[in-house]
Structures are given as structure tokens and as C-alpha cells.
C-alpha positions, 0 to 999 in steps of 0.5 A: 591049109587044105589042099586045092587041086590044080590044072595046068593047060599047056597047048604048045609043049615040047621036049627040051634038050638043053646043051651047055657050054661054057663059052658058045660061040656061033660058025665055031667048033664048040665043046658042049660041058653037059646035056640034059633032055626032059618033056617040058612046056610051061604048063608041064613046068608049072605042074612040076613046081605046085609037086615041090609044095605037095599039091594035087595037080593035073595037066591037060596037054597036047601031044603027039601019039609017036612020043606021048609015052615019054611025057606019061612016065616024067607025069607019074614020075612026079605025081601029076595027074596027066589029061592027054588030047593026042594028035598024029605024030611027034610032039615037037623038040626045042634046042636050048644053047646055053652059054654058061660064061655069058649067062644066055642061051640061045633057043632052036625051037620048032613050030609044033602042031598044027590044029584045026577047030575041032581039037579046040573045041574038043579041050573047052567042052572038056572044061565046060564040063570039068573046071569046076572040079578044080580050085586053079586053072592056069593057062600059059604059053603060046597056042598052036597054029590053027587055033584062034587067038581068043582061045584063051578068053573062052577059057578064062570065060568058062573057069570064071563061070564055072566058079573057080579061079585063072591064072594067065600067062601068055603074050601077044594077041592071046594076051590082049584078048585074054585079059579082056575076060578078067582072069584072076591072076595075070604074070607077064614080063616087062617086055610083054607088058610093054608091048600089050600096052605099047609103052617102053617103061623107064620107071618101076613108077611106070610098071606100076600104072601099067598094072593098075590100068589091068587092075581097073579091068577086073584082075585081082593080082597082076605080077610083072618078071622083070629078070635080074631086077626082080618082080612087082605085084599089085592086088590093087590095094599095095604094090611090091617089088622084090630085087633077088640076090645075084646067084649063078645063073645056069639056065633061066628057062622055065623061071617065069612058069615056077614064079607063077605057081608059087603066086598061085599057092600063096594066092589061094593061102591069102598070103600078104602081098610083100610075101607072096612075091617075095617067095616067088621071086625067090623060088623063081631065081632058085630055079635057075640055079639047075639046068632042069628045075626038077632038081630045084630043092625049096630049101634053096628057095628059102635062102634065096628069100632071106636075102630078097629085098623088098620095097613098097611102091604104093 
């Protein structure tokens, strides 16, 4: 396959520090097992998940000019492309608490930059000017306070008319406005289908018409995050579902954003439905083997994937 060169946005990133424990309790005295501190985002944890495939990928972040330096050495580091619009002072630290013997973690996370429209404006002209030098735009994660919540939709608006392809994944007001412009590919969890829709799902069968009404509105391939009981796609023409098997789970944070790149790279592959999620799902769960995805192995992913189960929906 040639290669096709990916961007990935991230508005709202952050250093991550990760504490793990094996039993956290809160009002306690509690003994932290291991630490770990990295730059992070879900743009930037898509961009690290495309290198694992060795495909071209640059990221578009904003970021505080006191600690831009960090995230510049982890891009070079691992072959990313960096676009930095730089802002007055830190970008923002989140605290992850991660209770190992309970599996969930326990998130601190601060409220970031606040910008004004000039910033906003600053990043479409960039991509009015720049988004058909790329094959996929992915756009994900919350936007800073200070920028509308149709953000996105121009986004997705200036990718498509510039002839290239969008993956979106956010939740909210962003999302319902974003979906509006037709994105290619849309990831969301069931939580945040259910609240897009207003509906509380009590079947998959339900999840499925759920992404059918997306369909309806233009998207070729919507992908739902359903935790331990796996994902489902629907193009439109099938519907899959794929159940992982049970590992243990050290961190999930960031699994979403590394299902998304995998669909992404089957995607422009025209890999076969059942396949494409079937991988995704695999390399997703694979990443919350490790407490920092960069040291997730794609040899693990293939284990993983030969015992996915699949099921046909429709």
C-alpha cells in the first residue's frame, strides 16, 4: 500500500502523569507502585499509534510556550511531524490515579487554555490552505474554552471540500454539530452515542439503529467503543461486532484514540468490515496492557486478534 500522510488535531492536550497503585483508596495514605509522565492528548496518542504502522503523520497541537520543548523531543522522538500554534504559558498537566486491583482510574485534570477566536481562526486558515496535502485529518478530543462548539464542523467542512478524508471523535455540542458536516469516519463510545441521541441502549440491535440514523446523515463508517464488551461498525452495507478477550488491564486511557487510527489505516486499505474491527479492537485492548501506549508492541495486537470474536449484526 502507498503510503498516505496523516494529520492528526489536537486542541486540548496535556502532560499525563500516571500513578499506579495496586489498592487506591481516597482520605487514605496510599502506596503509589509506579509513575509514569509523558505529553499526551488524543490527537498526539493518535499520531503515536499510525508510527506503530510506519505511516507518515503530522500533528497540529496547541501549546503553551514555557513547556512546548517537551512535546517537540517525544514528536522527533517518535518520527511525528510536529505543527505547533503556541500560546502564553504552560500546557496543562492531568493526574491519572489508577487503581490496579480494581481496573479504574481516577482522573485530575485541569481546565487548559483559554482562547480567543483569533487562535481558531488562525488553525482553519492553516487547513483551508494545507488539508489537501493530507490523505486523513483526524480531529478528536474536547476544544479549549473560548472556541465554538461548531469548531469542528468547519473542520470537517474544509477537509471534505479540500478532497480529503475525516475522522471525528469528540462528544457533546462538538459532536452534534460536527456530525452535521459528514465526516468520514465517526468513533464514539456508547456512552456518548446515547447521549448524542438521547437514548439509553438495552440491545447491540439498538446500538446498530443508532449508527444507521449516522449513516443516513452522510458517514461512511461509524465505530461504537463499547469497553469490555468490544466495538461495532457499520459502513452502511454490514455491521460487526468484535468481543476481545480478557487481559489484564493496567490503564485504559488512550485505547479509544488507538482503535481510531487503526480504523483509520484499514480504511483508506479498503480493508473488509469484520477485519477492520477485529484489528481495532485488538490493538485497542493490546494498548491497555502498558501503562504508556508507546510501549505497546503490534505483536501483541496479533495475539489479541486471534482470539477477538466476531458476529455479524446485519
Amino acid at each position: 500500500m502507498k503510503k498516505m500522510k496523516f494529520l492528526a488535531i489536537s486542541l486540548n492536550p496535556a502532560i499525563d502523569y500516571i500513578i499506579y497503585c495496586d489498592h487506591f483508596k481516597s482520605y487514605s495514605k496510599n502506596i503509589v507502585m509506579e509513575t509514569s509522565q509523558f505529553p499526551a492528548g488524543k490527537g498526539r496518542n493518535v499520531a503515536l499509534a499510525l508510527r506503530k504502522f510506519s505511516q507518515k503523520v503530522s500533528l497540529l497541537e496547541i501549546l503553551g510556550k514555557e513547556n512546548v520543548n517537551v512535546f517537540k523531543k517525544d514528536s522527533l522522538k517518535f518520527g511525528i511531524d510536529s505543527i505547533f500554534f503556541c500560546v502564553d504559558g504552560y500546557t496543562r498537566t492531568n493526574i491519572k490515579i489508577i487503581d490496579g486491583n480494581k481496573g479504574k482510574d481516577t482522573e485530575l485534570n485541569e481546565r487548559g487554555f483559554s482562547l480567543d477566536q483569533g487562535e481558531s481562526q488562525r488553525i482553519l486558515d492553516f487547513l483551508a490552505k494545507h488539508a489537501s496535502d493530507f490523505g486523513f485529518v483526524c480531529i478528536s478530543g474536547s476544544l479549549p474554552a473560548g472556541m465554538e462548539d461548531n469548531f469542528y464542523h468547519q473542520v470537517v467542512e474544509l477537509v471534505n471540500s479540500a478532497g480529503s478524508r475525516c475522522a471525528l471523535d469528540t462528544s457533546g455540542l462538538p459532536l452534534q454539530k460536527g456530525i452535521a458536516a459528514a465526516p468520514a469516519v465517526l468513533h464514539v463510545n456508547r456512552f456518548e452515542l446515547g447521549e448524542l441521541l438521547g437514548n439509553s441502549f438495552r440491545s447491540n440491535n439498538e446500538v446498530y439503529e443508532a449508527t444507521q440514523h449516522l449513516i443516513r446523515m452522510g458517514i461512511c463508517l461509524v465505530v461504537v467503543s463499547m469497553g469490555r464488551e468490544g466495538a461495532l461498525a457499520n459502513n452502511g452495507r454490514c455491521s460487526w461486532l468484535a468481543r476481545p478477550p480478557e487481559v489484564i488491564v493496567r490503564n485504559t486511557i488512550g485505547a479509544g484514540d488507538v482503535m481510531l487510527a487503526s480504523i483509520m489505516y484499514d480504511f483508506i486499505k479498503s480493508t473488509p468490515l469484520d477485519i477492520l474491527i477485529k484489528n481495532a479492537t485488538a490493538l485497542a485492548t493490546a494498548s491497555t496492557i502498558e501503562l504508556n501506549l508507546r510501549d505497546m508492541e503490534i505483536k501483541q495486537a496479533d495475539d489479541i486478534a486471534r482470539n477477538t470474536k466476531l458476529s455479524q449484526i446485519k
